[in-house]
C-alpha positions as CSV (number, residue, x, y, z in Angstrom):
1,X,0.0,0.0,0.0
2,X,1.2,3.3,-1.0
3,X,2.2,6.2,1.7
4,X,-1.2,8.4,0.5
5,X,-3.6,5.5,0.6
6,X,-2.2,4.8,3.6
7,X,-2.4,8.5,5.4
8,X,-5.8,8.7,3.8
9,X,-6.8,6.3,5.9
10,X,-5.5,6.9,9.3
11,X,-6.9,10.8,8.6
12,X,-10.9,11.6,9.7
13,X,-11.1,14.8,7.4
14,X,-13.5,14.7,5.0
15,X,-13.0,14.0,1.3
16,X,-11.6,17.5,0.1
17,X,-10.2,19.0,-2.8
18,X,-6.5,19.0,-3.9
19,X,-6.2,22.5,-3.1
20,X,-7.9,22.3,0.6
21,X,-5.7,19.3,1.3
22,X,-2.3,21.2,0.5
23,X,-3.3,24.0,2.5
24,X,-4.3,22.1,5.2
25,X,-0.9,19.9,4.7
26,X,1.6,22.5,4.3
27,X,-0.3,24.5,7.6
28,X,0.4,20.7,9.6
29,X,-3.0,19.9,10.1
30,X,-3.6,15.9,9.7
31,X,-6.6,15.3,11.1
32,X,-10.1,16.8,12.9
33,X,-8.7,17.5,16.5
34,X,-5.8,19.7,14.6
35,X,-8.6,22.0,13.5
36,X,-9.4,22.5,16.7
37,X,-6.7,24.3,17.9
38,X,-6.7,27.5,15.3
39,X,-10.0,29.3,14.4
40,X,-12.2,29.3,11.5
41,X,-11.0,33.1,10.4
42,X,-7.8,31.5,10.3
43,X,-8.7,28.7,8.5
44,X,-10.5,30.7,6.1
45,X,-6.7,32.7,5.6
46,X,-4.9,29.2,4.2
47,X,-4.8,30.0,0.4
48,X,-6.5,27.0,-1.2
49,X,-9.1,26.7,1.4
50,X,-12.8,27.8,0.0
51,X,-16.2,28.1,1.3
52,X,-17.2,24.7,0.4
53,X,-14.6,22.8,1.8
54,X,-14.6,25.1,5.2
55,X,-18.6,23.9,5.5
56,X,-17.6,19.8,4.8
57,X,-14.3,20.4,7.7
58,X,-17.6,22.2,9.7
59,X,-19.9,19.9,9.5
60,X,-17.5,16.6,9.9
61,X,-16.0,18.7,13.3
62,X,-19.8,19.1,14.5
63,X,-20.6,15.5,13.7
64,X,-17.6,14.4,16.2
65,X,-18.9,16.7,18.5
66,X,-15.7,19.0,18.1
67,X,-15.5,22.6,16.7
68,X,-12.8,25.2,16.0
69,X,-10.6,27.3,18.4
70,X,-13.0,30.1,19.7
71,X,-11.3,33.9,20.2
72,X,-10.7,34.6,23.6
């Protein structure tokens, strides 16, 4: 098995696009509980990340009963 298929699976983000998955690579996020340490403004900076793939990463985080960082 190849090292993507491989990471793939050991990941719980959602299916995203090439772009989204870069971003979120090259910004060291690997899987949901990452995202929960920077907030979704931030997120929202990482070039590559649009609107639709922001609402899947929202919706999977809510579905594991997580969310992003809140400003404090």
């Amino acid at each position: 098995m190849s090292t993507n298929k491989l990471e793939e699976q050991q990941s719980d983000l959602p299916k995203l696009s090439n772009p989204a998955k870069r971003a979120l690579s090259g910004a060291g996020i690997a899987c949901l509980h990452d995202l929960t340490k920077i907030t979704e403004p931030e997120l929202k900076k990482l070039h590559g990340m649009g609107p639709k793939a922001i609402e899947m990463i929202r919706h999977e985080l809510e579905a594991k009963g997580l969310s992003f960082a809140t400003n404090s």
